[in-house]
N, C-alpha and C positions, 0 to 999 in steps of 0.2 A: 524200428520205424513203424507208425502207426499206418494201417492197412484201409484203404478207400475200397467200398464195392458199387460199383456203381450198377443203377437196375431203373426199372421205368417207375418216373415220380406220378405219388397218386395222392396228392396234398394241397393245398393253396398255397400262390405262390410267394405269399407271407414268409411259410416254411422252408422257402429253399436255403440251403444253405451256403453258405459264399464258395466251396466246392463246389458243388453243382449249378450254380450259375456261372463259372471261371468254365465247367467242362462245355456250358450252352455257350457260352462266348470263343471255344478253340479255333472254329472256322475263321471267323473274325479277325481274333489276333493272328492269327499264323499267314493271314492272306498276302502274296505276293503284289496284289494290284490285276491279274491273270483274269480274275473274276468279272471287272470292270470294263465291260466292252468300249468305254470311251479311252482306255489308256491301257489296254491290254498289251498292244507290240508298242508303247510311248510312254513305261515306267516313272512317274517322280519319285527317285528315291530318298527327297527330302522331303516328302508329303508323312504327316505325323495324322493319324486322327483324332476328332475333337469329342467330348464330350455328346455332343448331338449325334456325332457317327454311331459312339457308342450306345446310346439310346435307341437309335432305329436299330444296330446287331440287335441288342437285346427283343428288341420285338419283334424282328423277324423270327428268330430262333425259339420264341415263347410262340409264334404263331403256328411256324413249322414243329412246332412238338404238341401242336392243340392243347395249351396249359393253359389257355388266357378265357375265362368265363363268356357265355354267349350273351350273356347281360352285359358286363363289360364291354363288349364290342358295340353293341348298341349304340351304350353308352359314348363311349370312346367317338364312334360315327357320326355323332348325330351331333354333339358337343362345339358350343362357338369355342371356349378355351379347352385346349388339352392338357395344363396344365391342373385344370378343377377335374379331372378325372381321373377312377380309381385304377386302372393302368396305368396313366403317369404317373401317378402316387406310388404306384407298384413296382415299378422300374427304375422310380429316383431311390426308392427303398432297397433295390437290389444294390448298384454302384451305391449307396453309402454301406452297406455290408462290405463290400468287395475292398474300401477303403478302409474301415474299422477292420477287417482281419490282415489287413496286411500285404494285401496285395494289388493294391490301387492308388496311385497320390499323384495331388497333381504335383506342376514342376513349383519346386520351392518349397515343398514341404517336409523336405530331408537338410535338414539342419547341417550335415553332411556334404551336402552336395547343391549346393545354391542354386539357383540356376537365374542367366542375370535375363529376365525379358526370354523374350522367344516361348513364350506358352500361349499365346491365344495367335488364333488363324488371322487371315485375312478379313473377316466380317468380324472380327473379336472374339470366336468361340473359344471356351477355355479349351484346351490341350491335357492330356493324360497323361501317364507316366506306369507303366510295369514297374515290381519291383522284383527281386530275386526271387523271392518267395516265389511269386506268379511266374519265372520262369521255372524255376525247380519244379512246380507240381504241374506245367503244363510238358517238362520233360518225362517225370516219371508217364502220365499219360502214354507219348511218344514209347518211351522205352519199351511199355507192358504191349503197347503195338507192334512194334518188331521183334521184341522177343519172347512172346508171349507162346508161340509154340515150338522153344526150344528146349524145352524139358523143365525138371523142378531142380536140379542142381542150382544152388548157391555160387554165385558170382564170388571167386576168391578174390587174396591178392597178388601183386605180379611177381611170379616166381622167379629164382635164380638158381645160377646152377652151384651155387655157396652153402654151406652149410654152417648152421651158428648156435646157438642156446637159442630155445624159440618154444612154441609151443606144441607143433607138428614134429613130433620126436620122428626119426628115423632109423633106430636102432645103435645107431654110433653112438661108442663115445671118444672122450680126449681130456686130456689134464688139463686141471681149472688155472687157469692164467690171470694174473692180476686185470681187475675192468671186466671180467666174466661175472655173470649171474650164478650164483650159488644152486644151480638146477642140478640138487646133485643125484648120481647115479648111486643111491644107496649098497645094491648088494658089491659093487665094486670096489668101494671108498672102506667098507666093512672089511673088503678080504684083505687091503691093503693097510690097513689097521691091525688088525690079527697079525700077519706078517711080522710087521716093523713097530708095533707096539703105539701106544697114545705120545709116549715119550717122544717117542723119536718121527712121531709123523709131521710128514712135511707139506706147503701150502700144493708142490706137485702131487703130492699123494692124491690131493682131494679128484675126483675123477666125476664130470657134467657129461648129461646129455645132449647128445645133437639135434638141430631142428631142421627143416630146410628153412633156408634165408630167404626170406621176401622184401624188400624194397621199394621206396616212392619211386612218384613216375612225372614229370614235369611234361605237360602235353600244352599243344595249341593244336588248336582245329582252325583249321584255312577254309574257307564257304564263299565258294565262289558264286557272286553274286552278277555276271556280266549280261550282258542282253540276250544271248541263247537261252538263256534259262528260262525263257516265255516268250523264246520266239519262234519254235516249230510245233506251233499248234496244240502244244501242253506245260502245263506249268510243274516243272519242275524245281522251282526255290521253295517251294512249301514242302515238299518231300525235303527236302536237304537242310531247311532248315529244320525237320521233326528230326533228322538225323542227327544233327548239332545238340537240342536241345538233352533227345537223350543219351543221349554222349556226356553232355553234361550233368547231369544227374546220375548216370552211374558212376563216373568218376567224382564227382564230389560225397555219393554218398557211400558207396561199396569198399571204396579202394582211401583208407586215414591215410592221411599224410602227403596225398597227391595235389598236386596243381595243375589247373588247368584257367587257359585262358585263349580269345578268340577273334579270330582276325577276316576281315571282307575284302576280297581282292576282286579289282574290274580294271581300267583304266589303271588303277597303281592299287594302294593296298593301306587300309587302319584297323586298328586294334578298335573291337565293338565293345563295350559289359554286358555281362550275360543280361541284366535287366532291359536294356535294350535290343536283344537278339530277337523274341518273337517279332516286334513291328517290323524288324529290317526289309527295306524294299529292294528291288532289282535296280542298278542302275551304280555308274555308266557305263558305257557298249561293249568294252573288251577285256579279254580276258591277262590279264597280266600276273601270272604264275610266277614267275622268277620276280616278281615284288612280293607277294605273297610270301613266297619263302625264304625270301632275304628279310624280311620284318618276323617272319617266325623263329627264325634261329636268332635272333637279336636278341629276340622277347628272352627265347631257352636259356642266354647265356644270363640274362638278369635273374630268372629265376631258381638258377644254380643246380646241384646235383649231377650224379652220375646218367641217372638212368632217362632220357628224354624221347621224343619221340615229335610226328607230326602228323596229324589228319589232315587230309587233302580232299573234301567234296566238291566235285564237277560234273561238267558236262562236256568240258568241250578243251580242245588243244589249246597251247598259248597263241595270243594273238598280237602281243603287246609287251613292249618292255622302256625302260626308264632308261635315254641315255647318258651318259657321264654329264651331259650339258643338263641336265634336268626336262628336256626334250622327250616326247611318248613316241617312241615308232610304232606303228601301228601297219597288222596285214593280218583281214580279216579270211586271207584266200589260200588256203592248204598250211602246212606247215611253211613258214618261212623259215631260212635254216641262220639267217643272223638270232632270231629270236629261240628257235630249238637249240641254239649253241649256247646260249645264255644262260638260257631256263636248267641246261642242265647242266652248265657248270656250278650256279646253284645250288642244285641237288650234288655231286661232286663234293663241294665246300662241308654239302649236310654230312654223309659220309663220314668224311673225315672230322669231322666233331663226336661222330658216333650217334647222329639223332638217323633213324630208321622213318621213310615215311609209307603211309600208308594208307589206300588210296581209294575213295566210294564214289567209283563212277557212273554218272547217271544219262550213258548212255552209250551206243555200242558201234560206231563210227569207228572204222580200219584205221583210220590216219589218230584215232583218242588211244585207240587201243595198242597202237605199237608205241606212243610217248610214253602212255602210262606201264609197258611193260618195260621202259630204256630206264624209266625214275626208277620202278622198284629193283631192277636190276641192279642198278647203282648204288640204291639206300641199303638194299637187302628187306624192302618193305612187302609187303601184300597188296592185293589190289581186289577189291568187292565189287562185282558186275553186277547189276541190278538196276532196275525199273522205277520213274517214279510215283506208276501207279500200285505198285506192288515191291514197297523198298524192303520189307522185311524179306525176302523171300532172296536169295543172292547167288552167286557163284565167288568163290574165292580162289583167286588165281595166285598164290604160291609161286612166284618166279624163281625164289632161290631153292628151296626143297624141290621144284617140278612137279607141286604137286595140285590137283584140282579136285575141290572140292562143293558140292550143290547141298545148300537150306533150302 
C-alpha cells in the first residue's frame, strides 16, 4: 500500500494534490453539525451538504492554513462577481480534482447506483456524494490517529487456535491427506522414503508442515448516532465516527478476506455504506441498542462464516426499543429494565450464535458502565473506555480474562 507523508505545503494552490485537499476538507466532512451553533442540541440528520457548503469548507480551510495569496484576497474583496476571480477559479479547480481522482461525484453519476431526484437543496444547490475511496483514505487518516503511537508491529491476521499448512510454520508436522497443499517437510518424507523404499511409498508417507490457522472475520460496527452524542456540551459523533472509519480501513485493508459492513442505531436502527458514513449526522433522539443489534446479527447471518463478531460505539445506555406492534418505547430516565431486559436478551441471542461483541465507549457514566460490563459478560466481548477528545488513548476492560489494561 502506497505510503502518504503529509508535512506543511509550500507551493500554489494549483499544485495541491487531491490528497491534500480531501486532508484540508476532514474537518468538514466528519462534522457532526456540533460546530453549528444554530443546530448544535437540534441535529438534522437528513441535512446533506451542497456544493456551495463545500466551497466555503474549502476556503475556510485555505484561509486558516494561510495558502490563499494576499493579492488574491484583494482581489477576491473587492470583486462585484466572485466567480471572475482567481480563488474561485482556484477552488472550482480543487472539487474538479477531488471528482477526477476519484473521490467526489455528484448523485447520479455512478452508473451503479442511480439516484432518482433528491441531489439539489432547497434553493436548487447541487448536492455531493463521498465515494469509497474518500472514505478509505479519510479512515486510514483516523487509523494512523489512534494508532499511531502503538508501536511499528504489523497489524496481522485473526488468529486461531487451529493449526493447518499455511505459511507461519510452527514446527509440527502431520501426514498429507488428500485436499492438503503439498508443503512438504523434506527431511521427514526423505527418512520415510529411505525406510520403505520409492516402491512401496505411500500418499500417508508424504509428511507437511504445520502453520498456525488464521481465518476471515465477518464484522459490523453499530455507531450510535442518538442525541447524547451532542448533547452534553461535546461532540462526540465525530470521535466515533473517526472510530468507524478506521475500523474500517484496517479491516478492509490488513485483514484479505474479511467483511465488514455498518449500521446507525437512534430511535430504531439502518444499515449506512461506508461511502456515505463520513457525512452521517446525529439524529433521532434515542438510543435503541437492541435494534441495533438485532439488525447486526441479521446482517452476520447473510454474510455467512464462522468467525463473526460486532462493534458497538456509544455513549450512552439503551433508551428505546421496538415493540412487537411496531410501536418505539421510549425512557430517556436511568436504565428502564423492560428496555435493559430486551437489549440483553439480544445480546443473549448474539452469544449463542457465537458473534462476541465489543464495546468503545465514549463515556464513563456508572449506570453505561455496569450495561456495558452485563453485554460483554454475556458475549465474552471487551469493552474500550475512552474520551472523545483523546479516543486513541483507552483503557480496555477484559470482563472475561479480568483483566485491565491502559494505551
Amino acid at each position: 500500500m502506497k505510503a502518504i507523508r503529509y508535512s506543511r505545503y509550500e507551493g500554489t494552490l494549483e499544485d495541491l494534490s487531491p490528497e491534500e485537499i480531501l486532508s484540508l476538507l476532514e474537518d468538514f466532512l466528519l462534522d457532526s453539525g456540533f460546530s453549528d451553533p444554530f443546530q448544535r442540541y437540534d441535529p438534522d440528520p437528513e441535512r446533506r451538504p451542497t456544493l456551495e457548503d463545500l466551497y466555503d469548507a474549502l476556503l475556510q480551510a485555505l484561509l486558516q492554513n494561510e495558502l490563499v495569496p494576499e493579492d488574491w484576497m484583494r482581489e477576491a474583496r473587492f470583486a462585484e462577481r466572485k466567480e471572475e476571480t482567481r480563488l474561485y477559479q482556484a477552488i472550482q479547480g480543487m472539487i474538479r480534482k477531488l471528482q477526477e481522482a476519484g473521490y467526489l461525484r455528484l448523485p447520479g453519476e455512478d452508473p451503479l447506483d442511480p439516484v432518482q431526484g433528491g441531489y439539489r437543496g432547497e434553493a436548487g444547490e447541487a448536492r455531493f456524494e463521498l465515494t469509497e475511496k474518500a472514505s478509505d483514505f479519510l479512515g486510514l487518516k483516523s487509523l494512523r490517529e489512534l494508532l499511531g503511537a502503538l508501536g511499528r508491529n504489523a497489524p496481522g491476521l485473526h488468529p486461531t487456535p487451529h493449526h493447518a499448512p499455511g505459511v507461519e510454520k510452527t514446527g509440527e508436522t502431520k501426514a498429507w491427506e488428500w485436499g492438503d497443499p503439498l508443503e512438504l517437510n523434506v527431511p521427514e518424507t526423505l527418512k520415510r522414503a529411505a525406510a520403505k523404499g520409492l516402491v512401496n511409498l505411500a500418499p500417508e508417507d508424504l509428511v507437511i508442515d504445520l502453520a498456525e490457522y488464521t481465518a476471515s472475520m465477518s464484522t459490523v460496527v453499530l455507531l450510535d448516532c442518538s442525541h447524547s452524542m451532542i448533547l452534553y456540551g461535546e461532540d462526540r459523533f465525530t470521535p466515533a465516527k473517526k472510530v468507524a472509519l478506521a475500523l474500517a480501513h484496517l479491516i478492509r485493508t490488513q485483514y484479505p478476506g474479511d467483511r465488514v459492513r455498518f449500521v446507525l442505531f437512534h430511535d430504531t436502527a439502518e444499515e449506512i455504506p461506508l461511502a456515505k458514513l463520513p457525512l452521517a449526522q446525529v439524529g433521532p433522539y434515542h438510543t435503541n441498542t437492541k435494534a441495533g443489534l438485532e439488525l447486526a446479527r441479521t446482517l452476520l447471518k447473510k454474510m455467512g462464516g464462522e468467525m463473526k463478531q460486532i462493534i458497538l460505539i456509544t455513549d450512552g445506555k439503551p433508551s428505546a426499543i421496538t415493540l412487537p406492534s411496531g410501536e418505539i418505547y421510549k425512557n430517556a430516565w436511568g436504565l428502564d429494565p423492560l428496555i435493559l431486559a430486551e437489549t440483553l436478551k439480544e445480546a443473549t441471542l448474539a452469544r449463542k450464535e457465537g458473534i462476541p461483541i465489543h464495546t468503545f465507549m465514549l463515556a464513563r457514566e456508572p449506570e453505561l458502565l455496569a450495561f456495558v460490563k452485563k453485554l460483554s459478560q454475556i458475549t465474552r466481548g471487551k469493552a474500550y473506555l475512552t474520551h472523545p477528545g483523546n479516543i486513541g488513548r483507552y483503557l480496555l476492560l477484559d470482563f472475561l480474562n479480568k483483566k485491565v489494561q491502559r494505551n
